[in-house]
N, C-alpha and C positions, 0 to 999 in steps of 0.2 A: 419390392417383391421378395416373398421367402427364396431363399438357399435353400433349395429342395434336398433332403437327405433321404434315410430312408423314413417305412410307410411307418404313418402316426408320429412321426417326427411332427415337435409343435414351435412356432413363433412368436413372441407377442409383438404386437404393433401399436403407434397411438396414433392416432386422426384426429386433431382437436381433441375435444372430451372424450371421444371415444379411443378404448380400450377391445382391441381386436386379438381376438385369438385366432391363429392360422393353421390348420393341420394338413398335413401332407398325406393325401389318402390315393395319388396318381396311380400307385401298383396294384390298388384295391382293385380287384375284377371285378365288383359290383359296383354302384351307384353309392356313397355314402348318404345314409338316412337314419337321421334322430329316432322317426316316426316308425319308419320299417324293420330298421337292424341294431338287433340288442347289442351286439358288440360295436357298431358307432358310440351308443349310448353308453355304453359302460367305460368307451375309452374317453369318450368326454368328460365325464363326470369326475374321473378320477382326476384329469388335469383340472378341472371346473377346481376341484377341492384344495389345491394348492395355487391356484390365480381367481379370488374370485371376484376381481376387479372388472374383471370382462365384460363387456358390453356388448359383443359383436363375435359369432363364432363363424369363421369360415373355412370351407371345407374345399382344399384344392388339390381338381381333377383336369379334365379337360374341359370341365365348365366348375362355374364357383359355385357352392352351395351355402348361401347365408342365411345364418339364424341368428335374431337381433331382437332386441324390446322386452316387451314379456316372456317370451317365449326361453330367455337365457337366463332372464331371471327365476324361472320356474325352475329350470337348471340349477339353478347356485344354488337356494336354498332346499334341493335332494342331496345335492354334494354336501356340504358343509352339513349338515345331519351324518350322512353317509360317513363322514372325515369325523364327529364330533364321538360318534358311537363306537366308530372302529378305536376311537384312546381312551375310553372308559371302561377300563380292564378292570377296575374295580367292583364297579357293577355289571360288567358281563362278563366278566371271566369263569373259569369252570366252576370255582365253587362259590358262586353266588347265582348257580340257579337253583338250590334248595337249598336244607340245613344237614346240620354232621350226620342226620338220622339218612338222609335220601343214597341210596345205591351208587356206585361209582358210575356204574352202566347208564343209569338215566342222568346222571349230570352230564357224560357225556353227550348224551345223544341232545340231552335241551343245548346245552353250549356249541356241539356241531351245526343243528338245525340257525339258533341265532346267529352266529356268525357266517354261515354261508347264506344266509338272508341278508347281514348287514352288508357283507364285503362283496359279495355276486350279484344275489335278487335284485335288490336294493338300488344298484348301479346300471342294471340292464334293462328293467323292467318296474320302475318303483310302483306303477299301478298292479300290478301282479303281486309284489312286493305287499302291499298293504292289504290286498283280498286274502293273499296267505296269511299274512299275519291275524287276520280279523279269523280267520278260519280256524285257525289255529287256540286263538284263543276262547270262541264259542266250543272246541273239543273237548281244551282242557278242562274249563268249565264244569261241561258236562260229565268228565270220567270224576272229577273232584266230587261231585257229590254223593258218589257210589265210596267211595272211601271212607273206611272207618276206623284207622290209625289217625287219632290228630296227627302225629310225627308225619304221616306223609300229608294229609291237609294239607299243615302249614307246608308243607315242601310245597303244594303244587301253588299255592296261595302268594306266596314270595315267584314263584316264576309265571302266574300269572300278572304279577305286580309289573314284572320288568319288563313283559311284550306291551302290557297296556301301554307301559311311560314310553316306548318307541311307536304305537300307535297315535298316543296323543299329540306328540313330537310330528308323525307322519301329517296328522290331520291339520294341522295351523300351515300346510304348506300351501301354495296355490293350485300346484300341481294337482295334490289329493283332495284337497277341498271344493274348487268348485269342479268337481267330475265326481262328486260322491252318487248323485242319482244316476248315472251311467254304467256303476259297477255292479250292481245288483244282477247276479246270474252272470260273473262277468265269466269267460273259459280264461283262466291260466296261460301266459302265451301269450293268447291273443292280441296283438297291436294295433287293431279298426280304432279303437281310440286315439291313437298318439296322432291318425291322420286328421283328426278334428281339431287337436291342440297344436302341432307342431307344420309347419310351412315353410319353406326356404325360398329366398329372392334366391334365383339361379341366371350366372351371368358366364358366357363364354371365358374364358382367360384371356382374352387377348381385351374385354372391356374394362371399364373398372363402374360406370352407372348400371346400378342393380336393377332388374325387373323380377315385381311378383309373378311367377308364371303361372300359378293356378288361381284359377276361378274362384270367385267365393261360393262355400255352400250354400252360405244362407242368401245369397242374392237373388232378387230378381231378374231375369233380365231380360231389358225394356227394348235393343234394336242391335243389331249384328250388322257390319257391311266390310267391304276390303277395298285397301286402295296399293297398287303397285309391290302386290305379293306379301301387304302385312294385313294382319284382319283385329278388326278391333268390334268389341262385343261393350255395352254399354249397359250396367247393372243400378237397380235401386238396391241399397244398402238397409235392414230393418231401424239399423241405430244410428244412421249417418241420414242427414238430408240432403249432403250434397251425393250424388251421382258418380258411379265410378267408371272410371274410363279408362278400359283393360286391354292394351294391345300385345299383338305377339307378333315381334317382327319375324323376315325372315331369315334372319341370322340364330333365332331359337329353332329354327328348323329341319337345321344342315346336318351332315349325318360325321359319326366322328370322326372320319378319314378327313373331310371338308373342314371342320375345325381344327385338327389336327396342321390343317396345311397353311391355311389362316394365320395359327397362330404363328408357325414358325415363320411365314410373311413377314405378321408383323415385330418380331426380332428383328428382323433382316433390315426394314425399312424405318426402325428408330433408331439407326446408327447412322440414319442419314435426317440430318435436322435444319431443315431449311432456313436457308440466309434471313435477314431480314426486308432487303430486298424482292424476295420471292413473295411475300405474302401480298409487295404491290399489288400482285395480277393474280386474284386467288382463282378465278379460272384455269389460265396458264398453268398455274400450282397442281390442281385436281385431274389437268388432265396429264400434267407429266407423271403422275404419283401415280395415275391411274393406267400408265402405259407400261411405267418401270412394275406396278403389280402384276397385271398379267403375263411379264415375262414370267417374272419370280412364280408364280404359282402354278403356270407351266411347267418350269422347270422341279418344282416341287412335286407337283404330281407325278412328272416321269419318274422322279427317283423313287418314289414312295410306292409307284405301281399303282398309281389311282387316277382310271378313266376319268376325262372330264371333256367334256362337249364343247365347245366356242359359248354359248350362251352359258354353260356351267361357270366357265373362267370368268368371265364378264360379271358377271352376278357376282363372285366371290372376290373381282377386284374393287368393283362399286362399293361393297361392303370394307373390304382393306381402308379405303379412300375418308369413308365416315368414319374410321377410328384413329386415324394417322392425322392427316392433314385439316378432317372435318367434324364435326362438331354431334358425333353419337349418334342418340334415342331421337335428340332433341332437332336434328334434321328430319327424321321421320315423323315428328309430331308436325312439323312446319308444312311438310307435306300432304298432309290430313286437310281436305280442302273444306271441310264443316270446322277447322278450330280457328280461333279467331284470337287468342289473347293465350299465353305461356307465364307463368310465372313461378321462380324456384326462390324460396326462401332460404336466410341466413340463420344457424351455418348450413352450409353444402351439407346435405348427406342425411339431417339428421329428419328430415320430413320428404314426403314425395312430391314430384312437380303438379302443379294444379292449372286447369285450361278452363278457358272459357268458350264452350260448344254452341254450335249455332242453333243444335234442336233443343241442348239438355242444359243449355247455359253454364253453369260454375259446376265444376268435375272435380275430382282430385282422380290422379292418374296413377298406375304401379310402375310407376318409373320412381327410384330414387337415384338422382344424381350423385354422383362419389365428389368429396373434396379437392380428388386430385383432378378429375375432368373441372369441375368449377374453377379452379385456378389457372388450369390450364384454356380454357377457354378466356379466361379474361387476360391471358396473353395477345392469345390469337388476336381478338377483338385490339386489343392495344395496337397489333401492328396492320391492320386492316384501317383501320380507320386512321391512322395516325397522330391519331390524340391521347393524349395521356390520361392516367388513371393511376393515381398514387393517393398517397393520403393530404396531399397540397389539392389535389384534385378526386377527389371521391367517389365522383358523377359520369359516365361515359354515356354519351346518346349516342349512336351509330346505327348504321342496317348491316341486314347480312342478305348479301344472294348467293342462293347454291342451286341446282338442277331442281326446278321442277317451285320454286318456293322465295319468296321476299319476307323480309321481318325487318321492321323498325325495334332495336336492342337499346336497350336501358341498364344500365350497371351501376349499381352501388358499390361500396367498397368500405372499409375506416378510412375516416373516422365517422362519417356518416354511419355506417351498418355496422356496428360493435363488434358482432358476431362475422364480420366477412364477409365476403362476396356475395350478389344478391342479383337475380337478372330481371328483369321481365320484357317477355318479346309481343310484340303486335304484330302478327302476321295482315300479310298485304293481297287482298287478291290477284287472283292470277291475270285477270282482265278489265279494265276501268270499268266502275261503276256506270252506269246510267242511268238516265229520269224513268225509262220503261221499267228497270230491275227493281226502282224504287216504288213505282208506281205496285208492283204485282205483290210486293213485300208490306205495304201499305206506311211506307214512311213517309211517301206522297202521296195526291192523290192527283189527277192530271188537269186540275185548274192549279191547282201548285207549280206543277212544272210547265202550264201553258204560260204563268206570269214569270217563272223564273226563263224560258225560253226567249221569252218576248225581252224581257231586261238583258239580256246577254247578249241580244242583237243588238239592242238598245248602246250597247257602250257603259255601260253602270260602274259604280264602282261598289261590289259586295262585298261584308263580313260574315263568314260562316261560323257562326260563334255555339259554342255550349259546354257541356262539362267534361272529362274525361272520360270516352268508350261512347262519346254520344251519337259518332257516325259522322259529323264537321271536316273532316278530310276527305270523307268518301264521295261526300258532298261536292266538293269541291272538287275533285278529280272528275264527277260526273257532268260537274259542269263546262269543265274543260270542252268532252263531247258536244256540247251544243255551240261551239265558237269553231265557226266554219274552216274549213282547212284551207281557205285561201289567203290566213291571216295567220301572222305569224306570232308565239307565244314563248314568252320567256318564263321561266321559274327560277323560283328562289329558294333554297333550302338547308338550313343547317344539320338536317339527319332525311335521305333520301327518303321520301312517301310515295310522290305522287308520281304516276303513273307514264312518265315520259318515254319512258322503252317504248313500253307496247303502244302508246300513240305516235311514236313514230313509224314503228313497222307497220300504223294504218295511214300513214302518207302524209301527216299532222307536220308542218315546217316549227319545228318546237327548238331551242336553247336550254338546256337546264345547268342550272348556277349551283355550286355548292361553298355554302359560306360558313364560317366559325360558328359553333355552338354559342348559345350567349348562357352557358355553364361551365364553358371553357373558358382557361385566363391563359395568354398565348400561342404557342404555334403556326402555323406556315397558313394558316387559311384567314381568307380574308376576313375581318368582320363583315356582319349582316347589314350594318345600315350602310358600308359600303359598296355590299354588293348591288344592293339596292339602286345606290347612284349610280353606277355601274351600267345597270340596266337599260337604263335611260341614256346612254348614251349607243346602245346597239342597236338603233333606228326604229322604226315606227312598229309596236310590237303591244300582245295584251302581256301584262306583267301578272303573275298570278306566283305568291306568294304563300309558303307553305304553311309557319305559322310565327303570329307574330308574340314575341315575347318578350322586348327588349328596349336599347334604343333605337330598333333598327324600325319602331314606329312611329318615330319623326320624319322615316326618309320614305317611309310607303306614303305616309302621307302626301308629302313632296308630290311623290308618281302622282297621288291620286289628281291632286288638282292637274299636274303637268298634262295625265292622259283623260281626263274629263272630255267627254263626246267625242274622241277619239278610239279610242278601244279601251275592251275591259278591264280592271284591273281587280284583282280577287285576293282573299287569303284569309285565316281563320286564325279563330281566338279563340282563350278560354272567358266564359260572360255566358251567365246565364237566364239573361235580358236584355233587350234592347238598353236599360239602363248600367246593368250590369257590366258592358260592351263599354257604355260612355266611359263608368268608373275606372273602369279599368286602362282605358287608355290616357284618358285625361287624367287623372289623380296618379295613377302609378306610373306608366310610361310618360307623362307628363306632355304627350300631344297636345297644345294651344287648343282652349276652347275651340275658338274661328277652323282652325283645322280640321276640329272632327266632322265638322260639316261637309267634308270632303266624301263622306259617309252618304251613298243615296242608300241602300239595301239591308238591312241586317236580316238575316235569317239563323234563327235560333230550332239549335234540333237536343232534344234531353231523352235519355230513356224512362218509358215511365214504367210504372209496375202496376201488378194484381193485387186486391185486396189483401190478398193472403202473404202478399210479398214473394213467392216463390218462381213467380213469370214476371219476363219485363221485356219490353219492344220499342225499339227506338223509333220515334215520330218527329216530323217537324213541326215546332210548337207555336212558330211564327213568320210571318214573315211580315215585315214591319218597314217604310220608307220616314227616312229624316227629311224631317222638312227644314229650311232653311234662315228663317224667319224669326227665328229666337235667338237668345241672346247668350244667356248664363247658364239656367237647366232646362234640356229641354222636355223633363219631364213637366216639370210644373206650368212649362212656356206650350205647353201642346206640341213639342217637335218632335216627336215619334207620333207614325201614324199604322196602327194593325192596316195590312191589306188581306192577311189571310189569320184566322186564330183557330187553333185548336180547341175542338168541342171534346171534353173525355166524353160525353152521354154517349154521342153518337161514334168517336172514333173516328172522327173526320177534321182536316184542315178546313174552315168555312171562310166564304169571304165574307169581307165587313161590309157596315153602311156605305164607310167609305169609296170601298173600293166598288161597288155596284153602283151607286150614284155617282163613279167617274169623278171621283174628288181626289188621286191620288196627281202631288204635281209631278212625282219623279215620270208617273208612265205620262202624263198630258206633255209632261218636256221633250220624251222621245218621239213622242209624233208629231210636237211643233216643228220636227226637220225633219218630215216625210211627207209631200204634198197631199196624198191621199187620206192623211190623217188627221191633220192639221185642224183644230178644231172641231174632230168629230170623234166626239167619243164613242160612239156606236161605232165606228171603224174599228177605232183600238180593238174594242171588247169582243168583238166580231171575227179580228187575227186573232187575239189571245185564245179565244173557245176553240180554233180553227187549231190552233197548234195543239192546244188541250186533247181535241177529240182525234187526232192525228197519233198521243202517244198510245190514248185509252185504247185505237185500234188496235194495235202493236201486241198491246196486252194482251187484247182479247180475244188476237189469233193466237197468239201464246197458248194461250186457255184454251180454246177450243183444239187446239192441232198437238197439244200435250208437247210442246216444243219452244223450249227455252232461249233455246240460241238467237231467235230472231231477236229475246231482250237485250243480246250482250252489245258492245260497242261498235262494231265490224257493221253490221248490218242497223244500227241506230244511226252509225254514222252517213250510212248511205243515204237512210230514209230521211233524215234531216240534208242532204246534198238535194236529193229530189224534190224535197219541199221548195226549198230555194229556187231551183232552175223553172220547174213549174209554175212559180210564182212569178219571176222572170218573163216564160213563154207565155201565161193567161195576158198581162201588162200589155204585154208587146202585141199578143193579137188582138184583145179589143181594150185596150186604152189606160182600164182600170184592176184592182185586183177582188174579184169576181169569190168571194170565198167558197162557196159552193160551188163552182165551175174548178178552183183548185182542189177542194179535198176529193171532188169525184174524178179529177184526172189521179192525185193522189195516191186514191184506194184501188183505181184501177192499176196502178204502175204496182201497189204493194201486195197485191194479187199474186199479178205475175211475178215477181220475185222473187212469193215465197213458194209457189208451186216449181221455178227455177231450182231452187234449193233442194226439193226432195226428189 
C-alpha cells in the first residue's frame, strides 16, 4: 500500500508483469476521472511521460479507480508525443514559426498558441487538442491564400508545415484515430467522449479484487435478478460470444461514512492474524471475526458520529468478515445459486474470472481478482484443508464452506501453472439432487429413474461414469435419495462433494470418510484404498464412493464383491463408455479382469450440444448392465448390455430390446430373492413403471401447481418413505403387491401432502 503523502503525490508498484502507477488523490473533493476531469488528465499524462512503463493507473480515494489495458496505453502514447514535442525547441521554438521576414508580434502569438496547445491542451484535453489544431490549421490556410507578400506565404507556409507534423504525429495515436468519425462538430470542452473510451474497475480500499462497475453501452441485456442484496444483470456482448456476467455487490453500495468505517476496521483487524490453528474451525473463525467486527464498527461509528441501525452493523460486519478472514467477490459468486463452475486463470489479475451459468452457460464476469487476494487465498486454502501446495506439490483439491454456499477448489500452482496460481471451483448445490429434479430438467426421464430406483432397492453395485462437468456426482448424490433411511451409508471422499450434511439434517444414519487426495504424496490423512477397507469394517452399511481415481480401485472393488446382495455400493468415474469405464479401471487402475465383474450397473451421463455449438445439456446417455459370462473383453464377448440408450432424434433415454423382452440378468437376479417376483418378469416391469409413474407424478404436480419444492429432497424423501410403507400395508392386507391398489393409495397420500404444504 502507498505512504499516502500529499494530493497527486505518485508511487510505482510491480505485480508480476504488471507495472502500477498509484496516485494519491484522497484530498481531492471530487471523484478522480480520466474521462470527466481535465486536470486528472493532465496530471497523469505528465507523470505517464516520465514512467511510461506503466501498465496499470490507480487512482487512490476512498474507493480505487483503475485504468488498465488499452485504455493506458492510449495514455502513453498522448504523453510521450506530449513529452517528445515539449524538447523540440528547435522546431518549435519562437523563431521557427516563420522566416526573418515574419513580424515579432505574429511569431509570438503562433509560438504562444503552440505551446499552450502542447504543454496544456494537449495534456487535458488531447481530443479538443487535435479539433483545435485541425481548426486552426484549415484558418490559416484560408488567410494564406489572400496573401500577396511571398515573404509572408512562405511565413504562413513553414507554420503551417509545423501544426500539420503535430497533427500527423496526433493522428497515428489510438486515442485520435479510431475516434476520428466522432469529432466532427465536435464543442471544444466537451468530454461525452472520453466516457465512451475511458472506464475504471472501482474497488473500495479496504479490497484489493477489481470490479467493472459500469455497464457496457454496447450491451444487450438479456436477464436482471438479485440474490442477498447484490444484483447482477447479464449482457450479450456485440464482439464477444461469450456472455457477461455483471454483478454489483453490496459493498459498491455503501455511502462514504460506511466505507470510511470499513476501512479503518479493516486496519484494526489485520493486525490480528489468525494462528494456524484457528483456520481448523473456519466457522468458529468467521464467527469470532464477525463478533470482534461489530464491536469495532460500533465503536467507529460513535466516534465518527455515524448512525448505524443493528441491521446497518451486521451487514457491514458480514462484509468486514469476506475481506479479512474470507475469500471476497468470490464468496459472493458462490452464493449465486444459478453458477455452477468459477474459474480464474494464471497469472492472478491479469484476466477476469469466468463462470459457468445455469441459463447462460460460459460467462466471463467483471470481477478481476488481484495477485495479492490469489496468493492469499492459496494460503488460506493451505491451511483449511491441511494439505500442502508447493512446487513438490502443485495440485490442491479441497472444498470450501462458507454461509449460504459449498465448492469443491481446485489449485494449481509452479511448477504445474508457470504463470502462478490458478483456481477453479465447482459449486455444490445447496440441497441433494433427486431423480424428480432430474426428471423435470430432462437429464432423466422417469423409466430411467424407475430402473435406477428399482436397482438401488435391489442392492447393485453402480458406476456413475462420464466426462468432466457431465453431472456423475450429482447423480450419485441423487441416488443416495432413493436408499431408504433405515439403512445405513458410509461415504468415501478425498475432496468433500456429496451431500452428507444435508442428508443428515433429513434423518439419513450416514458416516462420511475423508481420505488422502490420490494427487497428494503424504500428510496426516489416510490413504483412499485404505479408507475404503476401513469401511468394511464399520458393520453392515451401503458404501458409496465419491470418485474413484487411484489404487483405491482395487479395495472398492473388494467392497464390491464383500457387499453384493447386501447393500449398495456406488461411486463414479471418469469413462465415457461402458467400455471406456472397463479401460480405465482394468488397463490404468489395473483392477483384475474377474473383478470388474463386480460391476452390475454402469450409467454413463455426457453433455451434449446444439448444432451450432453454443447450447449444451447434460443427459444420461446410458445405462448399461455387465453381464457376467465373458471372459477377457467384454465388449467383443457381449458383456455389456444397453437397458436404456439415448435417442438425440427424440431427446429421450429409450429402452432396449433387451430390456422390454425382460432379458436383463442383473434386474431377473433381484427378483430371483423376492417371492413375488421370482420368475416373473411382468412383475418386475409392473414395479419398475409403478415406481416410474410415481416420480412422473411428482413432476407433474410440480408443473401444474408452479411449485418446485415438492422436487427437492425433503419431500422426495418422504414420498419414496410412503411408497415403501404402502407397499408393506397393500402385502399385508391382501397377500400380494397389488400395484394399482399401491399407486392409488400413493397418489391419494401425495394429494394430501401437497395440499398440507400450501
Amino acid at each position: 500500500m502507498i505512504k499516502k503523502r500529499g494530493l497527486w503525490d505518485y508511487e510505482l508498484t510491480k505485480e508480476g508483469s504488471s507495472s502500477i502507477l498509484k496516485i494519491n488523490v484522497e484530498e481531492l473533493p471530487y471523484i478522480p476521472s480520466l474521462e470527466d476531469d481535465p486536470i486528472t488528465m493532465s496530471r497523469t499524462l505528465t507523470v505517464l511521460g516520465e514512467n511510461p512503463s506503466v501498465t496499470r493507473i490507480v487512482f487512490l480515494q476512498r474507493r480505487h479507480y483503475i485504468y488498465e489495458g488499452e485504455q493506458v496505453e492510449m495514455l502513453i502514447e498522448i504523453a510521450e508525443i506530449s513529452k517528445r514535442l515539449s524538447r523540440e525547441k528547435s522546431r518549435l521554438g519562437l523563431y521557427a514559426m516563420g522566416n526573418q521576414k515574419t513580424p515579432q508580434s505574429v511569431l509570438t502569438q503562433r509560438f504562444n498558441f503552440t505551446q499552450n496547445l502542447i504543454s496544456n491542451i494537449l495534456k487535458a484535453d488531447p481530443l479538443s487538442a487535435y479539433v483545435i489544431l485541425k481548426r486552426k490549421i484549415r484558418e490559416e490556410k484560408a488567410t494564406s491564400e489572400n496573401i500577396v507578400s511571398q515573404e509572408e506565404k512562405e511565413s504562413s507556409e513553414i507554420y503551417i508545415s509545423v501544426l500539420q507534423d503535430i497533427m500527423h504525429l496526433l493522428e497515428k495515436t489510438r486515442l485520435i484515430n479510431s475516434n476520428l468519425n466522432r469529432l466532427y462538430g465536435h464543442h471544444v470542452g466537451d468530454r461525452e467522449i472520453y466516457s465512451l473510451i475511458f472506464s475504471p474497475t472501482i474497488t473500495p480500499d479496504f479490497m484489493f479484487t477489481r470490479l467493472m462497475a459500469e455497464q457496457p453501452l454496447d450491451g444487450e441485456q438479456l436477464d436482471i435478478y438479485s440474490f442477498d442484496d447484490n444484483e447482477v444483470s447479464l449482457f450479450s456482448i456485440p464482439k464477444d460470444i461469450k456472455k457477461l456476467y455483471h454483478l454489483t455487490p453490496p459493498e459498491f453500495k455503501l455511502t462514504e461514512d460506511k466505507y470510511a468505517i470499513l476501512d479503518l476496521a479493516r486496519t484494526v483487524l489485520a493486525e490480528h492474524r489468525p494462528r494456524e490453528e484457528e483456520f481448523l474451525d473456519p466457522e468458529k473463525i468467521r464467527i469470532t471475526f464477525f463478533n470482534i467486527g461489530k464491536d469495532l464498527i460500533q465503536e467507529l461509528a460513535a466516534r465518527r458520529n455515524v448512525p448505524l441501525t443493528l441491521e446497518e452493523i451486521d451487514h457491514l460486519a458480514d462484509i468486514l468478515v469476506r475481506y479479512t478472514v474470507g475469500f471476497g467477490l468470490i464468496e459472493i459468486l458462490l452464493r449465486d445459486k444459478k453458477i455452477q463452475d468459477i474459474t480464474i486463470n494464471s497469472p492472478v489479475g491479469s484476466s477476469p474470472a469466468f463462470i459457468v451459468h445455469q441459463d447462460y452457460e460460459e460467462c466471463v464476469t467483471n470481477i478481476i481478482p488481484s495477485k495479492t487476494d490469489g496468493d492469499s487465498w492459496a494460503s488460506k486454502f493451505r491451511l483449511l484443508s491441511g494439505r500442502p501446495l508447493d512446487e513438490a506439490n502443485p495440485v490442491l483439491d479441497t472444498e470450501l464452506t462458507i454461509p449460504g454456499a459449498r465448492a469443491r477448489v481446485a489449485i494449481i500452482q509452479k511448477t504445474l501453472s508457470p504463470n502462478g496460481v490458478a483456481y477453479a471451483f465447482r459449486r455444490h448445490r445447496d440441497k441433494p439432487w433427486t431423480y424428480p429434479l432430474f426428471i423435470k430438467n430432462r437429464m432423466l426421464n422417469p423409466l430411467s429413474a424407475g430402473i435406477l430406483s428399482f436397482i438401488v432397492d435391489g442392492a447393485r453395485t453402480i458406476l456413475f461414469a462420464g466426462t468432466r462437468s457431465s453431472g456423475k456426482t450429482s447423480l450419485l448424490g441423487s441416488t443416495l435419495v432413493e436408499i431408504m433411511r433405515k439403512y445405513r451409508i458410509i461415504s468415501v471422499e478425498d475432496t468433500l462433494e456429496l451431500p452428507t450434511k444435508a442428508l443428515r439434517d433429513l434423518g439419513y444414519n450416514i458416516q462420511q470418510m475423508k481420505v488422502r487426495s490420490a494427487l497428494t504424496t503424504g500428510g496426516v490423512e489416510m490413504p483412499a484404498d485404505e479408507g475404503i477397507r476401513t469401511s468394511l469394517r464399520l458393520g453392515d452399511s451401503s458404501l458409496i464412493v465419491g470418485e474413484i481415481r487411484s489404487k483405491e480401485a482395487a479395495a472398492l472393488y473388494e467392497a464390491m464383491r464383500i457387499g453384493a446382495l447386501a447393500n449398495v455400493v456406488a461411486g463414479t468415474i471418469h469413462g465415457d463408455s461402458p467400455y471406456g469405464v472397463f479401460d480405465r479401471v482394468v488397463n490404468d487402475l489395473k483392477v483384475p479382469t474377474t473383478s470388474f465383474k463386480a460391476t452390475d450397473i454402469i450409467v454413463i451421463s455426457n453433455p451434449i450440444k446444439s448444432s451450432d455449438g453454443l447450447k449444451k445439456w447434460r443427459r444420461v446417455l446410458s445405462i448399461t448392465e455387465v453381464r457376467k459370462d465373458w471372459k477377457e473383453d467384454p465388449l467383443r464377448e457381449n458383456g455389456f448390455v444397453d437397458l436404456l440408450k439415448y435417442n438425440p432424434n427424440t431427446d429421450e433415454l429409450e429402452p432396449t430390446d433387451e430390456l422390454i423382452n425382460g432379458e436383463s440378468e442383473i434386474l431377473k437376479n433381484i427378483a430371483g430373492n423376492i417371492k413375488e417376483w421370482s420368475d416373473d418378469w411382468d412383475a418386475v416391469w409392473n414395479n419398475i413403471t409403478l415406481r416410474a409413474d410415481m416420480k412422473k407424478k411428482i413432476v407433474d404436480y410440480s408443473t401444474k401447481l408452479k411449485d418446485n419444492s415438492i422436487l427437492e429432497a425433503d419431500f422426495t424423501i418422504l414420498a419414496n418413505d410412503m411408497f415403501h410403507k404402502i407397499s408393506g400395508s397393500v402385502k399385508e392386507d391382501i397377500g400380494i403387491l397389488d400395484n394399482k391398489r399401491i399407486l392409488f393409495e400413493w397418489n391419494e397420500w401425495l394429494k394430501r401432502a401437497i395440499r398440507n404444504r400450501n
